[in-house]
C-alpha positions in Angstrom: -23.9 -29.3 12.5 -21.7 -27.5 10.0 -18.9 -29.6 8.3 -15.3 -28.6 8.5 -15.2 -27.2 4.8 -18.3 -25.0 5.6 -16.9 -24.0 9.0 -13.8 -23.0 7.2 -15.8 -21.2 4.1 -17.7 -19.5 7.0 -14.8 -17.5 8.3 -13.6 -16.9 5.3 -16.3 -14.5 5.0 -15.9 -13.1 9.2 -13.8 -10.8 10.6 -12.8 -13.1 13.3 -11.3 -15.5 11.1 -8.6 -12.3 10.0 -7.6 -11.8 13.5 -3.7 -13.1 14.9 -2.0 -11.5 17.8 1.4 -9.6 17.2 3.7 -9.0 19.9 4.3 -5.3 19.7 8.3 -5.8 19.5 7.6 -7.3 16.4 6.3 -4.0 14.4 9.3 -2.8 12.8 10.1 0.9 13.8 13.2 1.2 11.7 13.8 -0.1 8.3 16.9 -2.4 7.4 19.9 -1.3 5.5 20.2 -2.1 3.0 16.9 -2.2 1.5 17.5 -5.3 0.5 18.8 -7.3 3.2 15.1 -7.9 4.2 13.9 -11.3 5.2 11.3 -12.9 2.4 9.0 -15.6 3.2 8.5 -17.7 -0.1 5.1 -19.7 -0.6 6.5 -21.4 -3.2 3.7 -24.1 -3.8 0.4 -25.0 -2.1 2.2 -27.2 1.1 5.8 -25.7 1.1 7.6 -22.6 2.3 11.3 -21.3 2.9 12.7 -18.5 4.1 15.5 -16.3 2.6 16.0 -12.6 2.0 14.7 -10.3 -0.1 18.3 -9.9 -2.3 17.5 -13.1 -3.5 14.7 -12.4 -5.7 16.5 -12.7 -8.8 16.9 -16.5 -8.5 13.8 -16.7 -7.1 11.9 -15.4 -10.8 12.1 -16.8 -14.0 13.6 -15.1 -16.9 10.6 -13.0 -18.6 8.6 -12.7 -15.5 7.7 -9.2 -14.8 7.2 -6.9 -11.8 4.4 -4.8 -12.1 5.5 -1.9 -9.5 3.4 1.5 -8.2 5.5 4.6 -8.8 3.6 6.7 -6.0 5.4 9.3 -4.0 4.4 9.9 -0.1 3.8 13.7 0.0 4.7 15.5 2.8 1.1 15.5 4.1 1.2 16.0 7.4 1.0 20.0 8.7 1.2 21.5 12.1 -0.5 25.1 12.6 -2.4 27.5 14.2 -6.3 28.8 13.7 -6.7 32.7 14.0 -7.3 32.0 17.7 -3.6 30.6 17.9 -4.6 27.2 19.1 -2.2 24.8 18.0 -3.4 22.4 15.3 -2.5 19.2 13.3 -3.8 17.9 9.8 -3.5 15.0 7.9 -3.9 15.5 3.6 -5.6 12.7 2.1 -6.5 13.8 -1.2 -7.2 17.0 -3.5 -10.8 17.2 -4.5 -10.2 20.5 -6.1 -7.4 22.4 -7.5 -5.7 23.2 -4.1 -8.9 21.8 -2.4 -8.1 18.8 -0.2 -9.8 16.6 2.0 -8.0 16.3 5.6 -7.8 14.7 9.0 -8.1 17.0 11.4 -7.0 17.7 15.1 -8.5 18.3 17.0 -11.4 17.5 15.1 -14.3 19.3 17.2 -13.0 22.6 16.6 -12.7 22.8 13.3 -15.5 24.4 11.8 -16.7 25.7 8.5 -14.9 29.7 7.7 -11.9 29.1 9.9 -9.3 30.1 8.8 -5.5 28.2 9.3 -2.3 29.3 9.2 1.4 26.6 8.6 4.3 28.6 8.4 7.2 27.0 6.8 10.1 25.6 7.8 12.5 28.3 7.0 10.0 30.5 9.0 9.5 32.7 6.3 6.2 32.0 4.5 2.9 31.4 5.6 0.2 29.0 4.0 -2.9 29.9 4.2 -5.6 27.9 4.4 -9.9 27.8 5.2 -11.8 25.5 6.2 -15.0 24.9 3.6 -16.9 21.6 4.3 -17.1 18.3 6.2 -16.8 15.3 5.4 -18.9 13.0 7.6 -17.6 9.2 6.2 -13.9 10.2 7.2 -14.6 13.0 9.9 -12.3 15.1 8.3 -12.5 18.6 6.8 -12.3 19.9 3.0 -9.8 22.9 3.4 -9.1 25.6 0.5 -5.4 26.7 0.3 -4.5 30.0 -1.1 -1.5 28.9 -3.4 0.6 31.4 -5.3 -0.8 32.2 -8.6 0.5 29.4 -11.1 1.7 27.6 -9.0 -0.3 23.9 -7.2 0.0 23.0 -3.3 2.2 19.9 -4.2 4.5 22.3 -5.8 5.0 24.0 -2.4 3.9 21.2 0.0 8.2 20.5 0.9 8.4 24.0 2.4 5.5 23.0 4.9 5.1 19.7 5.7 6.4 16.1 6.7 6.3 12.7 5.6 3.6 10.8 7.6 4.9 7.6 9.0 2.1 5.4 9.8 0.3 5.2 13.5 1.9 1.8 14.6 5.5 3.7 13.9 6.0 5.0 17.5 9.8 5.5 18.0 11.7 5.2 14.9 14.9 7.2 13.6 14.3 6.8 10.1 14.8 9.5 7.7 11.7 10.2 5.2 13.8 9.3 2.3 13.7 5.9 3.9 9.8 5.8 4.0 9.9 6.4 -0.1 10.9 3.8 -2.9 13.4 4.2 -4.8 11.4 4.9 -8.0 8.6 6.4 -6.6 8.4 9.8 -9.2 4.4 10.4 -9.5 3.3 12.6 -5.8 0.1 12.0 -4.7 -0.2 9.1 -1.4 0.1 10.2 2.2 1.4 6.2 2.8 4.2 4.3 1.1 3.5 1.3 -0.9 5.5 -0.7 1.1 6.6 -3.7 -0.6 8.7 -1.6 -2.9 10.9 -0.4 0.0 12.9 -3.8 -0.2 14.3 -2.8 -3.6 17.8 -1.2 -4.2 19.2 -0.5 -7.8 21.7 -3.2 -7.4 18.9 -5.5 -7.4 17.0 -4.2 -10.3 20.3 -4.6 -12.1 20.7 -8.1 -11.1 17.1 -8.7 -11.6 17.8 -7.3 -15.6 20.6 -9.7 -16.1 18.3 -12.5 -15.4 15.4 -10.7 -18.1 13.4 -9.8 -15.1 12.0 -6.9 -16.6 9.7 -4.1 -15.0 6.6 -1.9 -15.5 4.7 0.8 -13.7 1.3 1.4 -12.4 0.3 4.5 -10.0 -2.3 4.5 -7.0 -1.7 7.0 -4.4 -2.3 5.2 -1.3 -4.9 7.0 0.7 -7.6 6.2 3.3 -9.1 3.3 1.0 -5.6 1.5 2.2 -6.2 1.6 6.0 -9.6 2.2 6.7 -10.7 -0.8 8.9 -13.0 -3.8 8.1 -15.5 -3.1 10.6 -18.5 -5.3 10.0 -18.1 -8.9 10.9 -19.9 -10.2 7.6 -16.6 -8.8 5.3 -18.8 -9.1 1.7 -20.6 -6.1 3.0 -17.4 -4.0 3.4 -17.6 -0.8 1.0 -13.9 0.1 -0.1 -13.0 4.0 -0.4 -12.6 5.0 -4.5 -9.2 5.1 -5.1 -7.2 7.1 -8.2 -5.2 4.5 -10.7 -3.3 4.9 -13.8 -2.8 2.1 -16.2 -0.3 3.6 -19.0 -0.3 2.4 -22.9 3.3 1.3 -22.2 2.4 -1.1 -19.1 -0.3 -2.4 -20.9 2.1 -3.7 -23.8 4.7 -5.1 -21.8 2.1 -7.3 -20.1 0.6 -8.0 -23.8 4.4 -9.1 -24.6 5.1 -11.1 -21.3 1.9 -13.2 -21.7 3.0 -14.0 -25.3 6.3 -15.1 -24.1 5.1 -17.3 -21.6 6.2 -14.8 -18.6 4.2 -14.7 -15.5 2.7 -11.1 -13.7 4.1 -10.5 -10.4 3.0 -7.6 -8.6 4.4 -5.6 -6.3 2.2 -4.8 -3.1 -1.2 -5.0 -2.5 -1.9 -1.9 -4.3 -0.1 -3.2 -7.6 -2.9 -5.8 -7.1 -5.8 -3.6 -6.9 -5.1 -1.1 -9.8 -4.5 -4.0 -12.2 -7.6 -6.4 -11.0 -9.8 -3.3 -10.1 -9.3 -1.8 -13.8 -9.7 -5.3 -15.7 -13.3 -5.9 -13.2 -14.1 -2.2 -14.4 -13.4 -2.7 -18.1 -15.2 -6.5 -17.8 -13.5 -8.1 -21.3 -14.4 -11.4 -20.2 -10.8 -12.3 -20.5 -7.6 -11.4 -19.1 -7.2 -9.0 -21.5 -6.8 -5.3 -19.9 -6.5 -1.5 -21.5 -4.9 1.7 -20.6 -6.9 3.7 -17.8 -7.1 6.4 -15.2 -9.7 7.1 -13.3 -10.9 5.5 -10.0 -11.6 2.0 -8.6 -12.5 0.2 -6.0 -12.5 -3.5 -6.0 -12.3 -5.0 -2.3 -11.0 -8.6 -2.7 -11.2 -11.6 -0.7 -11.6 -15.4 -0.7 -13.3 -16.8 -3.6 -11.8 -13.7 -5.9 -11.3 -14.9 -9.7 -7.8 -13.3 -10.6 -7.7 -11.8 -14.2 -4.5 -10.3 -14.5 -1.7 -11.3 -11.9 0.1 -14.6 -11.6 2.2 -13.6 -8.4 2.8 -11.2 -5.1 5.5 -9.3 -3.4 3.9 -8.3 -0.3 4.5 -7.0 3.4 2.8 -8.9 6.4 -0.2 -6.9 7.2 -2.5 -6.4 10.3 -5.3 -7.8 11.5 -8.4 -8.0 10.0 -7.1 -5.3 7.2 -8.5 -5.5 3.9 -4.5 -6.2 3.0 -4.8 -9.5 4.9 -7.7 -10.6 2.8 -6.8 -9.4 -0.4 -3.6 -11.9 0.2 -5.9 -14.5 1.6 -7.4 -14.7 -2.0 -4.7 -15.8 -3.4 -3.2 -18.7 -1.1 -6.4 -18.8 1.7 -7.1 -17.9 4.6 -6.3 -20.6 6.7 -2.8 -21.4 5.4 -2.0 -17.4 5.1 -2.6 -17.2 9.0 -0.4 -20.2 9.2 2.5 -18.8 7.9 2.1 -15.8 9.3 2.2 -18.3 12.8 5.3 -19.7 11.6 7.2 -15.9 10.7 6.2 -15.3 14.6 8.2 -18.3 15.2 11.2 -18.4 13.0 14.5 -17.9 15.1 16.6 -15.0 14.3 18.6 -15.3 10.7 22.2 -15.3 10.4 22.0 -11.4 10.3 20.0 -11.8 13.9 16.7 -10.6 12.2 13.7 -12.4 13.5 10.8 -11.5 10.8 9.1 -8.0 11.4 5.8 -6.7 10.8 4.1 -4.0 8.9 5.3 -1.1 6.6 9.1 -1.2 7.8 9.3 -4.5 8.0 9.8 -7.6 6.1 8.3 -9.5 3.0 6.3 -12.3 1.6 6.8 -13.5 -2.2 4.3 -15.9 -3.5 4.6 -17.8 -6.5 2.3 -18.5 -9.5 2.7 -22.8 -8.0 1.3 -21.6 -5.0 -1.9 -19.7 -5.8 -5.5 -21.4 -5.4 -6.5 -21.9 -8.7 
């Protein structure tokens, strides 16, 4: 008969033991304004929590920490068309394979087929983009599709005349405004999602966060498919993530050099933060926490029983069920307590603002410390 330690070990590794139910009301459809007014749940040290909101970061950080945040811009990546025949169709950019080659989601899917030709015309009405489809792509069931593109000029140049910003599935009636669904720093274009943690921030706070030498750094990873794509076998070790594109610039590298040697701490911010820095540092393998500039790809799934190399901390959304997101967190605090807290944000009355917590990409946050990670 297993022992309760091995019992818990064992779902560590199952996708039954990532599982919670969410009342549907609780999946934010709207974000809050402002950005900052948020609620954060704060796992401050391995048997303690609070709760406050997001605004409160500042006093929440030492002076010298620093945020490590991902600068990615959600492209307006989703395109409604027509085929030659005139059939109305819908795609979904994921990422360019090519120069003005991308790989898409596609509906509806079964009649898209190889030499088709597609047709989005803008929103002004007066352009078309052209567009064929050349291959498929079994693992995502999508299409590769070849866009004819103005000479000099690169789809993502043009991609605002055509397209919209793709709010995620679970975001069913919501009046947001794209501009809502984009950080505030976000400058590189490339993910079809938002790295969501970074919504919560506001200038104001990156101003207050400065005055307490807070200071802040940049990574990139366009969130694509790798992001979402479900666990779906129930031994999660066997779980193949999709390659992801990263950059680690020269000048992020150094301010993490010079935090260390202050005595600062790393906190990143989201899930993605997490997996650039930790996926670069497994690919380069120093043997130390030591990490150098890169671009390229990675992909690093993480889960219970993960040794951390670079990050001390997280700023992170809630996350759903048995997503690679909820394990990657699990990592750092555990399972079983992780799906405890999460319990006790389902629980938590209404704030003063009359905010219970809400779920997912709109919703609200979870900051854990450096005292609360499993070491």
């Amino acid at each position: 008969m297993l022992g309760l330690t091995e019992v818990v070990d064992k779902l560590d590794r199952t996708l039954q033991g990532y599982d919670y139910e969410l009342p549907p009301d609780r999946i934010a459809q709207n974000p809050v304004i402002p950005r900052d007014s948020s609620r954060l749940l704060v796992v401050d040290s391995p048997p303690s929590h609070q709760h406050r909101l997001f605004r409160d970061l500042p006093d929440l950080l030492q002076p010298e920490d620093l945020l490590i945040l991902n600068n990615t811009r959600v492209l307006p990546a989703r395109l409604y068309g027509r085929k030659s025949t005139s059939a109305a169709i819908e795609i979904l950019l994921l990422q360019e394979q090519a120069p003005n080659c991308w790989l898409a989601l596609v509906k509806p899917g079964k009649r898209f087929k190889i030499g088709d030709r597609l047709e989005f015309q803008s929103k002004s009405g007066g352009e078309i983009l052209y567009a064929t489809v050349i291959d498929t792509n079994p693992s995502t069931g999508g299409r590769l599709l070849k866009f004819e593109v103005p000479q000099g000029q690169s789809l993502v140049s043009i991609l605002d005349q055509f397209g919209e910003i793709p709010f995620p599935p679970y975001v069913t009636d919501s009046q947001a405004l794209a501009e809502q669904y984009q950080t505030i720093y976000g400058d590189r274009p490339g993910a079809v999602a938002a790295p969501t943690a970074g919504l919560h921030f506001t200038e104001e706070l990156f101003q207050r966060l400065s005055q307490q030498h807070i200071d802040h750094a940049f990574v990139t990873l366009h969130v694509g498919l790798g992001t979402f794509r479900p666990v779906e076998v129930e031994d999660i070790t066997t779980h193949q993530m999709h390659a992801e594109w990263v950059e680690l610039p020269p000048e992020t590298v150094e301010k993490i050099n010079q935090t260390r040697a202050r005595g600062g701490r790393i906190i990143a911010v989201g899930t993605t933060v997490v997996r650039t820095l930790e996926g670069i540092a497994a690919a380069q393998n120093s043997g130390d926490r030591s990490i150098q500039p890169y671009c390229g790809e990675i992909n690093l799934f993480i889960y219970p029983g993960y040794r951390w190399r670079v990050i001390d901390g997280l700023i992170t959304n809630f996350h759903l069920p048995r997503s690679s997101l909820l394990m990657l967190v699990s990592a750092l605090i555990g399972r079983e307590r992780l799906m405890k807290l999460y319990q006790d944000a389902l629980e938590q009355p209404p704030n003063d603002f009359g905010n219970r917590y809400r779920f997912y990409s709109f919703g609200d946050a979870m900051l854990i410390l450096p005292a609360a990670v499993q070491k």
